[in-house]
N, C-alpha and C positions, 0 to 999 in steps of 0.2 A: 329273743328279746324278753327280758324278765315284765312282766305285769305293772313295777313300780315304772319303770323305762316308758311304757306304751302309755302308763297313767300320767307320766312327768309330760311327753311329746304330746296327747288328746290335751292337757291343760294347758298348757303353749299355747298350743293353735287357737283352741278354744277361747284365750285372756286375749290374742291380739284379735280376732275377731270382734269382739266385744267393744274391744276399743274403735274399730275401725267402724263399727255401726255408728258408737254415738259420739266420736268426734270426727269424725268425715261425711257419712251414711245423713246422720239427722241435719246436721247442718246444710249439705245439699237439697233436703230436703225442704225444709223451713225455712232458709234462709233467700235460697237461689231455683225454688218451686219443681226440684226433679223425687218427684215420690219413687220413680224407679229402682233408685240408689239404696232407699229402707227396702223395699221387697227383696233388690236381689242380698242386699249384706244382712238381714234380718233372717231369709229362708238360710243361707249359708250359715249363719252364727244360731240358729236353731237346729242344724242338723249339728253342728257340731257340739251343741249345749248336751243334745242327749247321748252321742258318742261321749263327752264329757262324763254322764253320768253312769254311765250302762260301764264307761274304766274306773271309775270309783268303786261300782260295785263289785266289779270280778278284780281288782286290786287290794278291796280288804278281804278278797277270800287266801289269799297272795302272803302278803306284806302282815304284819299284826298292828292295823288299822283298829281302833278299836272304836265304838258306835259316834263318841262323842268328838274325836277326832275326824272323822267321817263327815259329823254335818258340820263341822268348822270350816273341813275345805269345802262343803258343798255352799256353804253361804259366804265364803268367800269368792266364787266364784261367779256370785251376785253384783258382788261390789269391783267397781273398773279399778283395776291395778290389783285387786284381790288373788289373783289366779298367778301372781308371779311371789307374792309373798307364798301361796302354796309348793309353788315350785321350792323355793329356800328351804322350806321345813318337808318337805318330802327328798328334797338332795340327803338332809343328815339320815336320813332312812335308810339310803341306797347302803350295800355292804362295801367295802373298800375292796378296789380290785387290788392282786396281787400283780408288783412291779417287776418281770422277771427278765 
């Protein structure tokens, strides 16, 4: 599995995560009084945040990522729904496999 592939799959995981903290996770929390629901989807979306990063960095050693593209998907994967627009513009990167 090429580096872009492992970098495309860690930013998946890592965007629905995200999502599932703070539109499920906090609401349970704040809404319906179970703090539980932010520790465990909070530790989970934090271990995946730095998987997230630790494939950004061996992906632009990979892929010709170049610095400023790099922190665009890393502050995109700040913002909820950010981490699937990454995915789009890391798709035109992949090389086209041959159809045989």
């Amino acid at each position: 599995m090429s580096e872009l592939k492992k970098f495309r799959l860690i930013n998946k995981i890592e965007g629905y995560s995200f999502i599932i903290l703070l539109f499920i996770a906090m609401p349970l929390k704040y809404s319906f009084g179970f703090p539980i629901a932010t520790k465990i989807a909070g530790m989970i979306h934090g271990v995946l945040f730095m998987a997230f990063v630790y494939q950004l960095l061996e992906a632009m050693k990979d892929v010709p990522f170049n610095k400023k593209e790099a922190l665009i998907y890393f502050i995109l994967s700040l913002v909820p729904f950010g981490s699937f627009y990454t995915d789009k513009l890391c798709k035109e990167k992949e090389p086209a496999t041959a159809i045989a």
